[in-house]
Residue, then its C-alpha position, 0 to 999 in steps of 0.5 A: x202828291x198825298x199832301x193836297x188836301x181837300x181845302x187845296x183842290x177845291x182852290x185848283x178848282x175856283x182858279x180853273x173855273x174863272x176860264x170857263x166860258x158857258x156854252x165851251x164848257x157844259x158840265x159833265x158835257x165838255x170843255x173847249x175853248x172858248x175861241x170854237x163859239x166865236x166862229x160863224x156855224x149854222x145851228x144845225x147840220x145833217x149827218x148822212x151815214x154812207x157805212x152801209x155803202x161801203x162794207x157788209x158786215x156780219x149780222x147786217x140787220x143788226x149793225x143797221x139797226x144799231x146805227x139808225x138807232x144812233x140818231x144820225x137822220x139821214x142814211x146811205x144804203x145800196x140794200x133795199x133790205x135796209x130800209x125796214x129795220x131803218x124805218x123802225x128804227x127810226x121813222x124819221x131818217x131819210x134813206x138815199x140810193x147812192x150811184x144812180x145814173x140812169x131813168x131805170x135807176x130812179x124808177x128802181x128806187x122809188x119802188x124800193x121805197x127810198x126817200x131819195x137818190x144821189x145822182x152820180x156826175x162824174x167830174x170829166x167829159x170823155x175821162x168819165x167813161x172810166x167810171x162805166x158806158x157809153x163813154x160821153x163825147x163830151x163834157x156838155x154831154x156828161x152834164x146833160x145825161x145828169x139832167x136828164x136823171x135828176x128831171x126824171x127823180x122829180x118824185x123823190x129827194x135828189x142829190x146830184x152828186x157831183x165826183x172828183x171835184x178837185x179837177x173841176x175848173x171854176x166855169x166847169x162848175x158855174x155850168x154843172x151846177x146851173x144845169x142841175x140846178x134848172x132839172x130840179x135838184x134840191x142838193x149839189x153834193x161835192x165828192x173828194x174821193x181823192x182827198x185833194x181838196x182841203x178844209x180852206x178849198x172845201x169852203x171855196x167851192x161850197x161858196x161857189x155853189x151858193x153863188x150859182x144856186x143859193x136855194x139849193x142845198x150844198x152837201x160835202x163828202x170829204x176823204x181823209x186822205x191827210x187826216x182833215x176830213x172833220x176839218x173840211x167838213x167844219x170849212x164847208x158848214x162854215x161856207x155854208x154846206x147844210x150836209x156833211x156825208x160821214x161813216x162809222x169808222x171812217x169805213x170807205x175806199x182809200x183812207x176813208x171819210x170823215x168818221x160819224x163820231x169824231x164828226x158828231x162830237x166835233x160839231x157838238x162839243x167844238x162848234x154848238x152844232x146840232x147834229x140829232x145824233x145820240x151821242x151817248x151810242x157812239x162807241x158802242x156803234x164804232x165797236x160794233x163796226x170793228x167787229x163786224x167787219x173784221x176792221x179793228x180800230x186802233x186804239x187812239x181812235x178819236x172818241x170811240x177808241x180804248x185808249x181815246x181818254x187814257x192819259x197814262x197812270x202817273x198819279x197826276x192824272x188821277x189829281x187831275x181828274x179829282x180836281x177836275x174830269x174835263x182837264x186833259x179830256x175835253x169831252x166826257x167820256x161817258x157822253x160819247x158811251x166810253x170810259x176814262x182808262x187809268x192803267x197801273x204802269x211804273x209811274x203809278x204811285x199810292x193815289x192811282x193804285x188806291x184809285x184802281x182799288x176803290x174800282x175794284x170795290x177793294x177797301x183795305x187799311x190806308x196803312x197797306x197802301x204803301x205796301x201794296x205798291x211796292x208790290x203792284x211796282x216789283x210785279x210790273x217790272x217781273x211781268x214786263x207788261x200792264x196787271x190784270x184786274x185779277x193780277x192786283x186782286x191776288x196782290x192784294x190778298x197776299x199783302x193781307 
């Protein structure tokens, strides 16, 4: 590939960019296609982080402060602890008490000092007795409980919460969300622990709730269990959903939720949909999740992992990327605070090893090159294994 000239790759560029659509592609942003903008999305969704419901990581002031800090506007805490280092962080996220489900519960709260609580609404009649005493004699009497919290939270923002939405028949539903809606909630938010409800279902309900209670706020907590948690929650947004729960990582029970980072940058970079969410923070924020929690991602992460924008060390991709850096990356690594890896592997050729060199900040003679792959080659095949920085520096110098 040596022989592509300047005069060459400014052509490969003209002839890309006539596919360019403004809006699908942002430089040094994005570049999707531009088929995402035609979709019917709302012009802003909120993000509730539920990371701090469901683990504990070390230095736990320090991992809350890191995610207030990422922008995400609304949090889920079971720690009253939480809600100074949050609300110094950023004064304008809303903090939520999740699973509360007694009058004792909601007073609890608005001493702590949250903005709101999310009242739980199991998804049975007797059934939900599993989920903690008494154990309800009927549906009606599941529902009226419910109310009865949510009438009683009338000083803070209530979500009512309702769980293991997937068995809900369509008159089960119509009831539950009429009755909540008349105690005074503001928010019906639909849990899929299971992950039984998929992207075209999610829509499906979350219109059905607007059917019932077209002033209320509709939120969805999707899980992943078949790897669609991000495509459930577009569905719902499309529905009409205003709130879309998520969590560094994906943390949660199970297979876990939607992750806060794919979920931010598809929303974004796909669909135009403000988030609030600094996206520049969210490696960072992901990695430190790893390693708090002892939980390591694996490296294909979407977004935030190591190898996210790492497409091999053939010679193409560095042609690719001289051309053009949002080619075979759709998003900019650096906007989501990660990095192009480029790797010497068998298939890298003089344009990657001259690549890894100038990062390096190694210049040397054009006439070596040749040399020195052959080299960086003969050491890949001897080691079985990538080089490290420090392996091509002393090629290098023994080349010289």
């Amino acid at each position: 590939m040596d022989e592509v000239t300047d005069a060459r790759i400014q052509q490969f560029r003209a002839d890309i960019n006539q596919s360019r659509v403004p809006g699908a592609f942002e430089p040094g942003r994005w570049s999707v296609a531009p088929a995402n903008r035609d979709v019917a999305m709302p012009a802003r969704i909120r993000l509730r982080d539920t990371t701090m419901r469901s683990v504990a990581p070390r230095a736990r002031g320090e991992f809350t402060r890191l995610l207030a800090g990422s922008g995400v506007p609304e949090i889920v805490t079971t720690d009253p602890a939480d809600l100074e280092v949050i609300k110094e962080e950023q004064p304008g996220c809303l903090v939520w008490r999740p699973f509360v489900s007694t009058v004792d519960g909601v007073d609890r709260a608005l001493a702590d000092g949250y903005d709101g609580v999310q009242v739980s609404v199991p998804g049975f009649g007797p059934a939900s007795g599993i989920y903690g005493p008494p154990i309800p004699a009927s549906r009606s009497e599941v529902v009226d409980r419910a109310a009865a919290v949510v009438a009683h939270a009338s000083r803070l923002r209530v979500t009512a919460a309702l769980t293991m939405v997937s068995y809900l028949t369509a008159d089960v539903l119509v009831e539950t969300v009429s009755a909540l809606a008349d105690a005074g909630a503001d928010e019906i938010a639909l849990f899929d622990g299971p992950g039984a409800v998929g992207p075209e279902a999610f829509g499906h309900l979350v219109s059905a709730v607007k059917a019932v209670a077209p002033d209320l706020d509709v939120g969805v907590h999707p899980h992943n269990t078949f790897g669609l948690a991000v495509a459930c929650a577009v569905a719902a947004a499309r529905a009409g959903a205003v709130v879309v729960e998520s969590s560094v990582n994906g943390y949660c029970g199970g297979p876990g939720n939607a992750d806060l980072a794919a979920t931010a940058a598809a929303f974004e970079a796909l669909y135009g949909v403000d988030t609030g969410v600094r996206l520049h923070t969210l490696t960072g924020l992901s990695r430190a999740g790893a390693e708090l929690t002892d939980q390591p991602l694996p490296f294909s992460q979407p977004i935030t992992g190591r190898d996210a924008f790492c497409w091999g060390g053939a010679d193409w991709v560095i042609l690719e990327s001289e051309v053009d850096p949002l080619l075979h990356n759709c998003v900019e690594p650096g906007l989501v605070g990660n990095e192009r890896r480029v790797p010497l592997t068998a298939q890298s050729g003089p344009r990657t090893v001259a690549a890894t060199l100038r990062r390096l900040g190694i210049e040397l003679d054009p006439a070596v090159l040749p040399a020195i792959v052959d080299r960086c080659h003969a050491e890949l095949r001897a080691r079985g294994r990538s080089l490290t920085d420090d392996e091509i520096r002393a090629i290098v110098a023994g080349a010289l």
